[in-house]
C-alpha positions as CSV (number, residue, x, y, z in Angstrom):
1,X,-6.7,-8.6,3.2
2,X,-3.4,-6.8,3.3
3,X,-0.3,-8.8,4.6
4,X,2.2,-6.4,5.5
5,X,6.2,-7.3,4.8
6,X,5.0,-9.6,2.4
7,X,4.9,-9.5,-1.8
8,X,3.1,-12.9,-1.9
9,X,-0.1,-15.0,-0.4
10,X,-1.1,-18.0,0.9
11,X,-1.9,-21.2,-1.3
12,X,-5.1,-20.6,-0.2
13,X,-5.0,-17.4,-1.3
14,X,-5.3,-15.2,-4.6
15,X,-2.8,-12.1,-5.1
16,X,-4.6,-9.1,-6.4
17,X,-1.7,-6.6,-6.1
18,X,1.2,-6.2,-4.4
19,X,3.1,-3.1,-3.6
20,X,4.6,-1.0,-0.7
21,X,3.2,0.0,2.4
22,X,2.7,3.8,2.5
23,X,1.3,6.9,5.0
24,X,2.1,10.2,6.0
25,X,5.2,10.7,7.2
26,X,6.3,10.7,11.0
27,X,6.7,14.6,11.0
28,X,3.9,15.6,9.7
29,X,0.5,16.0,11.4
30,X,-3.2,15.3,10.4
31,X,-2.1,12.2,8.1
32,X,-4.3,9.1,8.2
33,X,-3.7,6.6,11.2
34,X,-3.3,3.2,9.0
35,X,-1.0,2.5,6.5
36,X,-2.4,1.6,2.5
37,X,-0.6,-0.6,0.4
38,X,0.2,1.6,-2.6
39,X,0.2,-0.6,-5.9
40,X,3.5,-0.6,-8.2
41,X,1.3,1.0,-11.2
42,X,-0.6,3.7,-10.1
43,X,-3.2,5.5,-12.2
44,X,-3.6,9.3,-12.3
45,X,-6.6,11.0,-12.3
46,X,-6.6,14.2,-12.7
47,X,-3.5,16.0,-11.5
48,X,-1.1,18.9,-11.6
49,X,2.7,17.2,-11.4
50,X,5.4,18.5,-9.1
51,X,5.1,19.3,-5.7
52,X,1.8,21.0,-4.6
53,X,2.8,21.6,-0.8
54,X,-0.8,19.6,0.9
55,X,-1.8,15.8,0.8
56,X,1.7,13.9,1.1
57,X,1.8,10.3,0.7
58,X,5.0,8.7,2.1
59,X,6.1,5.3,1.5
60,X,7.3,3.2,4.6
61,X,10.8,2.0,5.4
62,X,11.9,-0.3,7.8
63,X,14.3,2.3,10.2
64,X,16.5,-0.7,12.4
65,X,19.3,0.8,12.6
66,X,20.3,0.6,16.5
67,X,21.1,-3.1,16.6
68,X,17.6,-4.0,16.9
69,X,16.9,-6.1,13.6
70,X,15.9,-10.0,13.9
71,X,16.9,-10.6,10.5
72,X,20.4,-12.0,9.5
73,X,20.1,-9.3,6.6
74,X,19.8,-5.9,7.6
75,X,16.7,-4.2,6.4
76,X,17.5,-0.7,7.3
77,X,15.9,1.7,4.8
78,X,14.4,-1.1,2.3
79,X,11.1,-0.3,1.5
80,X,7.9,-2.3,3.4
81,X,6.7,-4.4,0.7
82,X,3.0,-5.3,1.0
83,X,0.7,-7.9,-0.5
84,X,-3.4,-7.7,-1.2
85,X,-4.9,-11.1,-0.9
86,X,-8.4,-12.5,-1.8
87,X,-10.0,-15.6,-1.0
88,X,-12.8,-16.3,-3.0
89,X,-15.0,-18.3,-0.6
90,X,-15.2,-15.5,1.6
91,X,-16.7,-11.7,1.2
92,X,-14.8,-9.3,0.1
93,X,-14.4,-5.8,-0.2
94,X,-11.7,-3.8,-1.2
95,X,-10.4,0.0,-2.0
96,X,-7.4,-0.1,-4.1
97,X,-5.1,3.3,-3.6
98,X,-3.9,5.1,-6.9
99,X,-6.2,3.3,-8.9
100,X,-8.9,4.3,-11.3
101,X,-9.8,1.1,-12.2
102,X,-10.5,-2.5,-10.6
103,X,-8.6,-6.1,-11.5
104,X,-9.6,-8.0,-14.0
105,X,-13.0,-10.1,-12.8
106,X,-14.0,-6.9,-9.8
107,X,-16.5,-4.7,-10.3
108,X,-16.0,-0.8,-9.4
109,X,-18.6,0.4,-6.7
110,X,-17.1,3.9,-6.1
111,X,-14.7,6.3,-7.4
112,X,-13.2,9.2,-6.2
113,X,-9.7,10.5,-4.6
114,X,-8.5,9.8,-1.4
115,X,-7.5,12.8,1.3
């Protein structure tokens, strides 16, 4: 599971990965509805570098700046970290963003790019 805001787990809980929330950005149309947690280390498949124009991946930012934070620290354009947690008595599955291959003890099932 995916705690959002968070770079660590539970005690009763194993951290795969941790990283920073990402999406499309607000502007833009026909991006995905839910946010992935996009890992520090990403791996490339195969790509062309620089801008291509098409399939933008954004990564989140807290936006409080009307007066409106809770916290004592203002958090205003700091990146949304993100934690990926696994408890091993329960069932899992899980697709890893920007990844080509899987923690150590997982097995791959699928691989492939995500639009």
């Amino acid at each position: 599971y995916v705690r959002w805001g968070r770079t660590t787990c539970p005690t009763d809980a194993t951290l795969v990965y941790d990283g920073i929330a990402g999406g499309s950005h607000y502007t833009h149309s026909g991006g995905g509805a839910n946010y992935v947690c996009l890992p520090h280390d990403p791996e490339w498949g195969v790509f062309t570098d620089g801008n291509q124009g098409t399939a933008y991946m954004q990564g989140a930012e807290y936006q409080l700046s009307y007066g409106n934070s809770p916290f004592v620290t203002s958090l205003h354009d700091h990146d949304v970290p993100c934690a990926v947690c696994h408890v091993a008595s329960r069932g899992s599955k899980l697709m890893i963003p920007a990844r080509v291959s899987c923690p150590s003890g997982w097995t791959p099932e699928d691989t492939g790019y995500l639009m």
